[in-house]
C-alpha positions as a Markdown table, in Angstrom:
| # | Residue | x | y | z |
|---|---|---|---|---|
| 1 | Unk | 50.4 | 227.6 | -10.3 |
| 2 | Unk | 51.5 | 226.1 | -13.7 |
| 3 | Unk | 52.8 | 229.4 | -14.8 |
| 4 | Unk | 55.1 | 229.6 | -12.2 |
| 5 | Unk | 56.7 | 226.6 | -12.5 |
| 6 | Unk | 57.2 | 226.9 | -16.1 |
| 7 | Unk | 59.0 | 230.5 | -15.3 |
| 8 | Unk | 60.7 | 227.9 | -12.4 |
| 9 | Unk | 61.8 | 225.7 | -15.2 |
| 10 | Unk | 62.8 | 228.3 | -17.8 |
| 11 | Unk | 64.8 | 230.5 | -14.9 |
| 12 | Unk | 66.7 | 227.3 | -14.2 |
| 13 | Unk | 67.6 | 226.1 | -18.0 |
| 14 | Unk | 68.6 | 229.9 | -18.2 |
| 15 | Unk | 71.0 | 229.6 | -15.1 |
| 16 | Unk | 72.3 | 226.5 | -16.2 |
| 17 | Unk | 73.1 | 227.5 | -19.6 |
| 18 | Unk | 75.1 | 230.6 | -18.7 |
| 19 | Unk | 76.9 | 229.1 | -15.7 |
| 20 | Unk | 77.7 | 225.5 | -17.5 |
| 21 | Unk | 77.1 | 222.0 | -15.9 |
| 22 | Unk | 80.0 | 221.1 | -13.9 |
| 23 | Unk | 83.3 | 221.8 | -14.4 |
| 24 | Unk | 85.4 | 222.7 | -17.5 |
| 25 | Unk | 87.6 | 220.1 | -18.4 |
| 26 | Unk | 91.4 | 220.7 | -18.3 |
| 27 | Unk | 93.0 | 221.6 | -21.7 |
| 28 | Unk | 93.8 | 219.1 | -23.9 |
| 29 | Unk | 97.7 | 219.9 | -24.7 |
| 30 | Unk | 97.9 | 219.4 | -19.9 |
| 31 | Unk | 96.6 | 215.8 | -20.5 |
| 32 | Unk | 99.8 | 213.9 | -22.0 |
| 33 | Unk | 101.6 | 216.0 | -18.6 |
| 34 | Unk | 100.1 | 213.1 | -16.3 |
| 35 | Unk | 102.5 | 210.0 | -17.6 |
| 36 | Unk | 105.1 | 212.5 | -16.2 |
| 37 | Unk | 103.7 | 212.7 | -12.8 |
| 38 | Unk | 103.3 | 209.0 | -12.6 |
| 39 | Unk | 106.8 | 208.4 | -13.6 |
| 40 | Unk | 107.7 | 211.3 | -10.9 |
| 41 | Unk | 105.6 | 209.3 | -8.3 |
| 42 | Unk | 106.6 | 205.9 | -9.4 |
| 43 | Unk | 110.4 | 207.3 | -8.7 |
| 44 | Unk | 109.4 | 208.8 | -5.2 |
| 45 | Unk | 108.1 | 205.2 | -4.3 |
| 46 | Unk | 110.6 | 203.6 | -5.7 |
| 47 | Unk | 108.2 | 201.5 | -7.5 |
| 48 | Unk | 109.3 | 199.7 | -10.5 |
| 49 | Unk | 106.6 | 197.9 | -11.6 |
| 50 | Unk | 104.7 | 201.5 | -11.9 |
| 51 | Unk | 107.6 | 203.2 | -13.4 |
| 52 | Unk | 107.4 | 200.7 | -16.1 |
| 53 | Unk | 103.6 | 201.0 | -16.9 |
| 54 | Unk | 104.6 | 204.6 | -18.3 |
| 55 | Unk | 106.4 | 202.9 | -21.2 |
| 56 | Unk | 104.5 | 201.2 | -23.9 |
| 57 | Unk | 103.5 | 197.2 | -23.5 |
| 58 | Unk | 106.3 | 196.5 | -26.3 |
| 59 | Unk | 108.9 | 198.5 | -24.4 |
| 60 | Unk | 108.2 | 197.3 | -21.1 |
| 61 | Unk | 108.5 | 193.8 | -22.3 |
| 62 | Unk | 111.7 | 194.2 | -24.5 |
| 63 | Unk | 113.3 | 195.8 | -21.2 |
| 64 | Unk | 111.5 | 193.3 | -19.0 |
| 65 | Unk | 113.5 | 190.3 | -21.2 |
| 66 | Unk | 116.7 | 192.6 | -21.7 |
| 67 | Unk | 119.9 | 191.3 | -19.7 |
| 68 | Unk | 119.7 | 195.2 | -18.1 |
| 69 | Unk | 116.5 | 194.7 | -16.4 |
| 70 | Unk | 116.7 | 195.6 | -13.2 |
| 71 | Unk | 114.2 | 194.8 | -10.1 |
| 72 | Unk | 115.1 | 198.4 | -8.0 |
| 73 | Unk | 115.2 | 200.5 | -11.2 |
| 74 | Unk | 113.0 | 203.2 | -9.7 |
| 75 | Unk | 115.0 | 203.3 | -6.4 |
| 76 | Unk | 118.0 | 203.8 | -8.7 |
| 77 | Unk | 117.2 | 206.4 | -11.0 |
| 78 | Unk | 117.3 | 209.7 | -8.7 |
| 79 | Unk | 121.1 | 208.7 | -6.9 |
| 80 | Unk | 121.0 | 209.5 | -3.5 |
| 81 | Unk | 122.6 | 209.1 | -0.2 |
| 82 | Unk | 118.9 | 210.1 | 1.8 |
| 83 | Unk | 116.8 | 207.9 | 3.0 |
| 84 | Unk | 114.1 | 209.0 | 1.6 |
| 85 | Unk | 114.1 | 209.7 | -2.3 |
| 86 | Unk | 114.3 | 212.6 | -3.4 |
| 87 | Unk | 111.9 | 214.1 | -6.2 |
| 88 | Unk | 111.9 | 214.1 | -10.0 |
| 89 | Unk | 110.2 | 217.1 | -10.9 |
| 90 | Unk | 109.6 | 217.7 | -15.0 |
| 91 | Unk | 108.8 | 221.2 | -16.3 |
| 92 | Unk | 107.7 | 221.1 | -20.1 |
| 93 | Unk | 109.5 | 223.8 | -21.9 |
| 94 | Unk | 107.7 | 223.1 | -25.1 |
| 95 | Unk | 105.3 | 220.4 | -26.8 |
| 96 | Unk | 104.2 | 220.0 | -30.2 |
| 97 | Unk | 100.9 | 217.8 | -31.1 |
| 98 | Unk | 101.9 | 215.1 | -33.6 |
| 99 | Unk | 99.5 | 215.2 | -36.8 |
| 100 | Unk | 98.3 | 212.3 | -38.5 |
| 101 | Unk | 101.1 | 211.5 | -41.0 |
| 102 | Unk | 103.5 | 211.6 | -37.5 |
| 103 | Unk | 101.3 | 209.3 | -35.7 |
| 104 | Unk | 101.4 | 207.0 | -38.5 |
| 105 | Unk | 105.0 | 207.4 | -39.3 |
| 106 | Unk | 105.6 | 206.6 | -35.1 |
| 107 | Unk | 103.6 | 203.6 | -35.6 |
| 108 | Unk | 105.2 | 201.9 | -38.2 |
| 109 | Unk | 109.0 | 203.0 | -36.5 |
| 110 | Unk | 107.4 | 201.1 | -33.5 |
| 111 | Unk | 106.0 | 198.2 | -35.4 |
| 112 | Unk | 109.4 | 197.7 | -36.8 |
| 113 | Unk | 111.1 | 197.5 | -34.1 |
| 114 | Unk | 109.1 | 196.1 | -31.5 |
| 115 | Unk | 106.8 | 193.9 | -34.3 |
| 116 | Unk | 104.2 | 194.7 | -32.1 |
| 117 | Unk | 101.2 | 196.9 | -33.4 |
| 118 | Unk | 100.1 | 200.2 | -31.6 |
| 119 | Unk | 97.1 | 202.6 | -32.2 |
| 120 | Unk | 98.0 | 206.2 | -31.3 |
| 121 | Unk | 95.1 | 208.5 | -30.6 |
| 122 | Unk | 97.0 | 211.3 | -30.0 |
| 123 | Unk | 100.7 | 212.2 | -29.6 |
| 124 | Unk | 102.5 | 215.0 | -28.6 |
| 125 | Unk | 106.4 | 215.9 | -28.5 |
| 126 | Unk | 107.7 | 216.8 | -25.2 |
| 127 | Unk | 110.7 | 218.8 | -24.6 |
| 128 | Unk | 111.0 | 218.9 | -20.7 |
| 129 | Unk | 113.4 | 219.5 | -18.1 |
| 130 | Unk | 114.1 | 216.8 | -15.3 |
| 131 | Unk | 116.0 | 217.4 | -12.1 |
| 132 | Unk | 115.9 | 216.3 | -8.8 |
| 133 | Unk | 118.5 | 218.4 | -5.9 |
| 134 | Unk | 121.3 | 219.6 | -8.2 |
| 135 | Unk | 120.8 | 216.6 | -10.7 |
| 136 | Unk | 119.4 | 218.2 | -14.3 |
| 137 | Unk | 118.6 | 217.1 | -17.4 |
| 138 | Unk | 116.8 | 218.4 | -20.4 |
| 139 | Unk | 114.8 | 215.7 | -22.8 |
| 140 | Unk | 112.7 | 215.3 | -25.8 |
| 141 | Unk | 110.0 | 212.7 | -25.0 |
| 142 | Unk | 107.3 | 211.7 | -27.5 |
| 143 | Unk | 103.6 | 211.1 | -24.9 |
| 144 | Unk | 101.5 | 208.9 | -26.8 |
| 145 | Unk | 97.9 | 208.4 | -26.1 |
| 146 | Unk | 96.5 | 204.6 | -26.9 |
| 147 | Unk | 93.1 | 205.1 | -25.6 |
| 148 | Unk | 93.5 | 203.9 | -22.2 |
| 149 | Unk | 95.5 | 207.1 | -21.3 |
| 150 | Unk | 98.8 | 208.4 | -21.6 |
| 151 | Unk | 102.6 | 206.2 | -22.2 |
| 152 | Unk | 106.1 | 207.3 | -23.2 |
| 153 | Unk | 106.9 | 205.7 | -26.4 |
| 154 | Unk | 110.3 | 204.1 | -26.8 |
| 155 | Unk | 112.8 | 202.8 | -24.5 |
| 156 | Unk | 112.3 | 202.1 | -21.1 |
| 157 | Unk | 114.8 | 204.8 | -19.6 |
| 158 | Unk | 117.5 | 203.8 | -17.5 |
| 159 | Unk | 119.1 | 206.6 | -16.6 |
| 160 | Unk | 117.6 | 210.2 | -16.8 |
| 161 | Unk | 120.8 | 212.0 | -15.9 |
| 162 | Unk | 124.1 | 212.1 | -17.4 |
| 163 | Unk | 126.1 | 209.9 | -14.6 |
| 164 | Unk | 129.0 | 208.7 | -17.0 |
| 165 | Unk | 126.6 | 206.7 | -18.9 |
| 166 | Unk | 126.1 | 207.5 | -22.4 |
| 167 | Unk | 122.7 | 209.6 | -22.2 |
| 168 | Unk | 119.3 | 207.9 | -23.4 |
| 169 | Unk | 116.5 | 209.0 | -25.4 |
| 170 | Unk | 112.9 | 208.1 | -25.2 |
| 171 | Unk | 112.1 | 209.0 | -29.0 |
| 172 | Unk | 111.6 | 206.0 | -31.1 |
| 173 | Unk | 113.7 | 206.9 | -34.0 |
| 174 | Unk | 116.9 | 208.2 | -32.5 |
| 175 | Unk | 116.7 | 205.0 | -30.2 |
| 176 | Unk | 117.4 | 203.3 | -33.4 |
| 177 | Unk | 120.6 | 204.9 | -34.3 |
């Protein structure tokens, strides 16, 4: 009786071994692709306030005190003459992790100009395409992770396709210039 529970036990640390517990978790370099959804869904909604939780505390306030902010951004940002909006749909084209020295380098730029401290875990440059019907852009997004998941660092972006307007960036340092 004893020795077949022990072959029990062993057959079952054997099947679990070469079959894994639970699932495999998504690669890392997918993760930084969810603050794109959210902005994507935020934008469907037409939801503001969650549009602006994809930007960094600092740059959600600076825009939130700015004399542009606006209270329907979201419901603005794909134009339309529909009813209901239509999507914003990002394919990355390419991404780059950040190493240490430009994490650090992306700290301090935000620092600077926000005087505001932030501690990047990870960071990755995003170079995506945005379009939504025959509206298309292509941008170069830094995703930063803080440790409670995944922002856009820099501006709060007003306009995601060329209308007229001169075109935005989300990096930090160009938003300088």
């Amino acid at each position: 009786m004893k020795l077949k529970k022990i072959i029990s036990a062993l057959l079952l640390t054997a099947a679990m071994l070469l079959t894994g517990c639970g699932s495999e978790p998504a690669a890392p370099s997918a993760h930084y692709e969810a603050v794109l959804d959210t902005v994507s869904a935020a934008v469907k909604a037409k939801d503001t306030d969650a549009y602006l939780l994809c930007f960094t505390d600092a740059a959600r306030l600076n825009y939130l005190k700015s004399d542009s902010y606006d209270r329907s951004l979201a419901a603005k940002l794909v134009p339309s003459d529909e009813v209901e909006q239509p999507a914003m749909v990002f394919t990355v084209n390419d991404h780059r992790e950040l190493n240490n020295n430009e994490i650090s380098a992306l700290e301090t730029a935000y620092k600077d100009k926000y005087s505001m401290r932030i501690d990047i875990t990870k960071a990755y440059e995003v170079k995506a395409s945005v379009t939504s019907g025959a509206l298309k852009a292509e941008r170069t997004l830094n995703a930063v992770n803080v440790g409670t998941g995944w922002l856009l660092l820099g501006p709060v972006i007003e306009s995601w396709f060329d209308t007229g307007a001169a075109p935005q960036s989300a990096d930090l340092s160009s938003a300088e210039k």
